[in-house]
mmCIF file of the C-alpha atoms, coordinates in Angstrom:
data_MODEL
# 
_entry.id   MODEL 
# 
loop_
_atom_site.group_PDB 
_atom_site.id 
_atom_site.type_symbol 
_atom_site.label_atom_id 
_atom_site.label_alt_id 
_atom_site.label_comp_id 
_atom_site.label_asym_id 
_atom_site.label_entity_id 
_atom_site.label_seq_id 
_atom_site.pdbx_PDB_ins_code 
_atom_site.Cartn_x 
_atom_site.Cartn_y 
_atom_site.Cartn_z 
_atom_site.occupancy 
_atom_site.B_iso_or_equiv 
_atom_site.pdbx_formal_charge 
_atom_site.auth_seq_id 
_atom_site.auth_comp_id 
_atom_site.auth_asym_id 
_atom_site.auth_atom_id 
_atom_site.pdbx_PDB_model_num 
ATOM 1  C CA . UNK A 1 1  ? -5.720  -21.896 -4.321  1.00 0.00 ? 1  UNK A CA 1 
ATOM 2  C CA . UNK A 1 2  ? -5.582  -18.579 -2.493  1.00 0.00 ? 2  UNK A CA 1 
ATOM 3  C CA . UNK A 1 3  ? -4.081  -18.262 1.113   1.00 0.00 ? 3  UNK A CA 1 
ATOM 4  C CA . UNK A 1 4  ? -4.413  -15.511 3.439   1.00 0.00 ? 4  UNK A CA 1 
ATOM 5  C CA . UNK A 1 5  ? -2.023  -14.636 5.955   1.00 0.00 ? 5  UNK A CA 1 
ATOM 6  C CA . UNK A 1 6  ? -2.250  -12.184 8.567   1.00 0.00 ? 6  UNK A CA 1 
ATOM 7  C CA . UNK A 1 7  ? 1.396   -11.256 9.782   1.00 0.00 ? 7  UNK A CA 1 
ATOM 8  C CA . UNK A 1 8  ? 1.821   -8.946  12.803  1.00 0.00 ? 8  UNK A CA 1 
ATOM 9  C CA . UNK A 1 9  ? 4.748   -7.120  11.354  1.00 0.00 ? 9  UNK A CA 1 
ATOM 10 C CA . UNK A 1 10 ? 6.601   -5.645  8.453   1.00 0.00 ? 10 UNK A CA 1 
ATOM 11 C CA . UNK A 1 11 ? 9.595   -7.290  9.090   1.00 0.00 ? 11 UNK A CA 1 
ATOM 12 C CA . UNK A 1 12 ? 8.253   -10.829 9.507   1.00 0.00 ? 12 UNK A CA 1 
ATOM 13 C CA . UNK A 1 13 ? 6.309   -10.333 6.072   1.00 0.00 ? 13 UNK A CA 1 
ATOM 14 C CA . UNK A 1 14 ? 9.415   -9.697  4.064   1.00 0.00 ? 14 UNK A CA 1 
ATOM 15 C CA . UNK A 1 15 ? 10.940  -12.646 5.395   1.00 0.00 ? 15 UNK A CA 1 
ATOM 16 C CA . UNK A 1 16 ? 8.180   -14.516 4.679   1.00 0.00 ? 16 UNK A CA 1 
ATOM 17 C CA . UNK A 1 17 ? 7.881   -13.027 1.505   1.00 0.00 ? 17 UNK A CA 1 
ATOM 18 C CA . UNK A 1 18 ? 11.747  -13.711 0.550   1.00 0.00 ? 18 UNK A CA 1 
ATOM 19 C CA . UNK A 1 19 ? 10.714  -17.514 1.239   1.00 0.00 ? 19 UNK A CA 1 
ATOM 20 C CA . UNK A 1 20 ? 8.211   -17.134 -0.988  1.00 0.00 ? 20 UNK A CA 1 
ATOM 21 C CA . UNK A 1 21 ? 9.964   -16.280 -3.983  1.00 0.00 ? 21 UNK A CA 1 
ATOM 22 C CA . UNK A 1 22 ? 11.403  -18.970 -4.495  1.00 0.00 ? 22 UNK A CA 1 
ATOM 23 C CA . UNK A 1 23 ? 8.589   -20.780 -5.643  1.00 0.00 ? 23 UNK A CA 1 
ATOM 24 C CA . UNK A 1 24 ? 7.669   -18.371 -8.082  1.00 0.00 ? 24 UNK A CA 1 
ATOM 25 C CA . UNK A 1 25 ? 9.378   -20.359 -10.541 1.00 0.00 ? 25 UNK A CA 1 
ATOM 26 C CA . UNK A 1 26 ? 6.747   -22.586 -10.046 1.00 0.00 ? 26 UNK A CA 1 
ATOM 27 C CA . UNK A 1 27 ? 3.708   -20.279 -10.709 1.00 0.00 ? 27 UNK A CA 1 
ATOM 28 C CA . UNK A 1 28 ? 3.270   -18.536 -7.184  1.00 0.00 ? 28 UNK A CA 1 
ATOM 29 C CA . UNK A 1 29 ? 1.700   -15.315 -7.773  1.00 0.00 ? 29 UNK A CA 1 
ATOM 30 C CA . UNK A 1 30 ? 2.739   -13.006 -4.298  1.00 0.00 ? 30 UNK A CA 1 
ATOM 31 C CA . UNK A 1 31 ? 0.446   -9.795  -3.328  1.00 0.00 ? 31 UNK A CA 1 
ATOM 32 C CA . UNK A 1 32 ? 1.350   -7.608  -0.567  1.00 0.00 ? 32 UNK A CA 1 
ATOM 33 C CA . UNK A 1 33 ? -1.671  -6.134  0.599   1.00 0.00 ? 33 UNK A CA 1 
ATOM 34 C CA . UNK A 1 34 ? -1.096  -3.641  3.720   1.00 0.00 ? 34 UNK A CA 1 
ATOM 35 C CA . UNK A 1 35 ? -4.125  -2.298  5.744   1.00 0.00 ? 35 UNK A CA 1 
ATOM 36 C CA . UNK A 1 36 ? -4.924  1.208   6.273   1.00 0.00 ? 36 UNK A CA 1 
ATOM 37 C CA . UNK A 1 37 ? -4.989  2.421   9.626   1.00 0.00 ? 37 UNK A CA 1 
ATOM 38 C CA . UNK A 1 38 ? -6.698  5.069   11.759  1.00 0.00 ? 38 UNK A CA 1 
ATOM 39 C CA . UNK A 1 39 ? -3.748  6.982   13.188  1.00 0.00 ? 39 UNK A CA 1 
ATOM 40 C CA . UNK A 1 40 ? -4.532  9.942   15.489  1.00 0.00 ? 40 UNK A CA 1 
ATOM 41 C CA . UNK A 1 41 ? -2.907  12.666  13.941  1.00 0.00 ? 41 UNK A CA 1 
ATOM 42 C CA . UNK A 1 42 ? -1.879  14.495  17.618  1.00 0.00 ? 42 UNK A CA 1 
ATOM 43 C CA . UNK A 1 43 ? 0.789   11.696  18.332  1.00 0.00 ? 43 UNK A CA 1 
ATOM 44 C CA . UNK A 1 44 ? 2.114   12.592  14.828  1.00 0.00 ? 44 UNK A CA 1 
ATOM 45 C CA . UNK A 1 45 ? 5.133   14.583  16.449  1.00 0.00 ? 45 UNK A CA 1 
ATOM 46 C CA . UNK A 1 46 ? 8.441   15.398  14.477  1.00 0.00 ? 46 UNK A CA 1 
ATOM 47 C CA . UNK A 1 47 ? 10.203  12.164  16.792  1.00 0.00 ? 47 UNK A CA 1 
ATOM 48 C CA . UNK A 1 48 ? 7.012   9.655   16.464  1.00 0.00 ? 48 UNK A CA 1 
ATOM 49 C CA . UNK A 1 49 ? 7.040   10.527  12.289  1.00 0.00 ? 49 UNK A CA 1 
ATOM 50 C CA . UNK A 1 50 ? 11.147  9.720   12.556  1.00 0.00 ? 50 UNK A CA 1 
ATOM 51 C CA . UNK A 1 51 ? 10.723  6.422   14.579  1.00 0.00 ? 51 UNK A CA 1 
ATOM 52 C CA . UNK A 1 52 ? 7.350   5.237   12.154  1.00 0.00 ? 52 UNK A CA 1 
ATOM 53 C CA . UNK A 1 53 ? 8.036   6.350   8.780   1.00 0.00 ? 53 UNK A CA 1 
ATOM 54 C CA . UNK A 1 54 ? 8.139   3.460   7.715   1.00 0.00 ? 54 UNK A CA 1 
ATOM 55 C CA . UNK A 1 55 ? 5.125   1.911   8.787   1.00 0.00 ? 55 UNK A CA 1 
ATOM 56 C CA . UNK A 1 56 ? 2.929   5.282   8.552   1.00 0.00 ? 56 UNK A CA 1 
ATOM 57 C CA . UNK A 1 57 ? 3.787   5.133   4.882   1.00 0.00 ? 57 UNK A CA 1 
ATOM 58 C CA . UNK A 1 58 ? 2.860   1.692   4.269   1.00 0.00 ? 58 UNK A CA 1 
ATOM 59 C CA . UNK A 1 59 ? -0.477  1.429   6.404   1.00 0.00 ? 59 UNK A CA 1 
ATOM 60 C CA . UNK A 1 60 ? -2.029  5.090   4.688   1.00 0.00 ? 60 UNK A CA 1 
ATOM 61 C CA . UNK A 1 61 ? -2.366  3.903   1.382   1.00 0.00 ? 61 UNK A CA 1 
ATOM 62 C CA . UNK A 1 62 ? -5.303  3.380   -0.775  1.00 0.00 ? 62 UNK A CA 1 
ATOM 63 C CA . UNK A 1 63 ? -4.875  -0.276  -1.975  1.00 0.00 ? 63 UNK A CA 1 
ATOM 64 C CA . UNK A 1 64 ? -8.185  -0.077  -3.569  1.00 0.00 ? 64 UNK A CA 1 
ATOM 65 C CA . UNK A 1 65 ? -8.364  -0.072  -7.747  1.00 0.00 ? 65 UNK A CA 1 
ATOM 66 C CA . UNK A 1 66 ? -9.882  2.997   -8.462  1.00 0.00 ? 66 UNK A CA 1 
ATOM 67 C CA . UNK A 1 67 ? -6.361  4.184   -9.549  1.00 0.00 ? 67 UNK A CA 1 
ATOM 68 C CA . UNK A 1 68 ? -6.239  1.404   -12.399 1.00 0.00 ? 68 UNK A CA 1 
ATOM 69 C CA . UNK A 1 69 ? -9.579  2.053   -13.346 1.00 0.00 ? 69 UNK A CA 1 
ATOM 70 C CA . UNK A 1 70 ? -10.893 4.193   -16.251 1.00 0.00 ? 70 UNK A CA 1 
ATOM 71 C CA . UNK A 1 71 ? -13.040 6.468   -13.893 1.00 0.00 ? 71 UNK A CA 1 
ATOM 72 C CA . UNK A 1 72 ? -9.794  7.413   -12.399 1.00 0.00 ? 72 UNK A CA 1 
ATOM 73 C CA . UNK A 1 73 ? -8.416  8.430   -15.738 1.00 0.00 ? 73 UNK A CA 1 
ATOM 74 C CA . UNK A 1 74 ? -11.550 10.363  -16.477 1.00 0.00 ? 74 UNK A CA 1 
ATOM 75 C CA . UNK A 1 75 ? -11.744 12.307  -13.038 1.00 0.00 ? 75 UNK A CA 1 
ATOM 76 C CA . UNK A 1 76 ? -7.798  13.328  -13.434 1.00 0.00 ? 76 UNK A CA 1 
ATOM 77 C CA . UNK A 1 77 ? -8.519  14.976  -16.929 1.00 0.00 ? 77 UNK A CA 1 
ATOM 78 C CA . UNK A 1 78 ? -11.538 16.702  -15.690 1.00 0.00 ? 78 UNK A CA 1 
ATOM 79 C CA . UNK A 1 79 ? -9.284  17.949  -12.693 1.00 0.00 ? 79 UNK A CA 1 
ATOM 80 C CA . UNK A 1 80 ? -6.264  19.172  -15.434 1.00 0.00 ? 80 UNK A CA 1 
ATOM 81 C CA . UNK A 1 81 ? -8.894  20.911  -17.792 1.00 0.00 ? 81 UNK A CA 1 
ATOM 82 C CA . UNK A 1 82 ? -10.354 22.495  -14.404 1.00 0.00 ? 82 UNK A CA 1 
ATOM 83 C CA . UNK A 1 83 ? -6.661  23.700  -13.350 1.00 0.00 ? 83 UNK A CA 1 
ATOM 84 C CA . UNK A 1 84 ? -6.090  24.770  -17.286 1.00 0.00 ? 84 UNK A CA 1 
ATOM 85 C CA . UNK A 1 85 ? -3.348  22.649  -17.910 1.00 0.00 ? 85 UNK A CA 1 
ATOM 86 C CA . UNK A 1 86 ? -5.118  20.247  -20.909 1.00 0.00 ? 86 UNK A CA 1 
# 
């Protein structure tokens, strides 16, 4: 059985998550999956980045698996041989 659980905040998932592990004894499997968001890059000042850190680096990555996939492998080697460094 899979369940999916939208939580409103950071904080709230890793206490739910620290309840969840203790099952994982028992086979749970746990993925944290954060969702990209739009962010519009003129409130990105110096204090806004300080304050959000945090949540700006969660919520702008790529969760997708292109980066376990061969295709990535083969597009970084092209890139190296491109910059000379193969």
């Amino acid at each position: 059985m899979q369940l999916i659980i939208d939580i409103p905040s950071n904080s709230l998932g890793d206490k739910i998550i620290q309840i969840l592990n203790a099952f994982k004894s028992d086979g749970i499997k746990i993925k944290k999956r954060v969702e990209s968001k739009k962010i519009d890059e003129s409130l990105l000042t110096k204090e806004y980045i300080k304050e959000n850190w945090r949540e700006l680096v969660m919520t702008s990555g790529d969760s997708s698996d292109y980066y376990k996939s061969d295709q990535y492998y083969e597009d970084r080697a092209k890139d190296y041989e491109e910059r000379g460094k193969i």
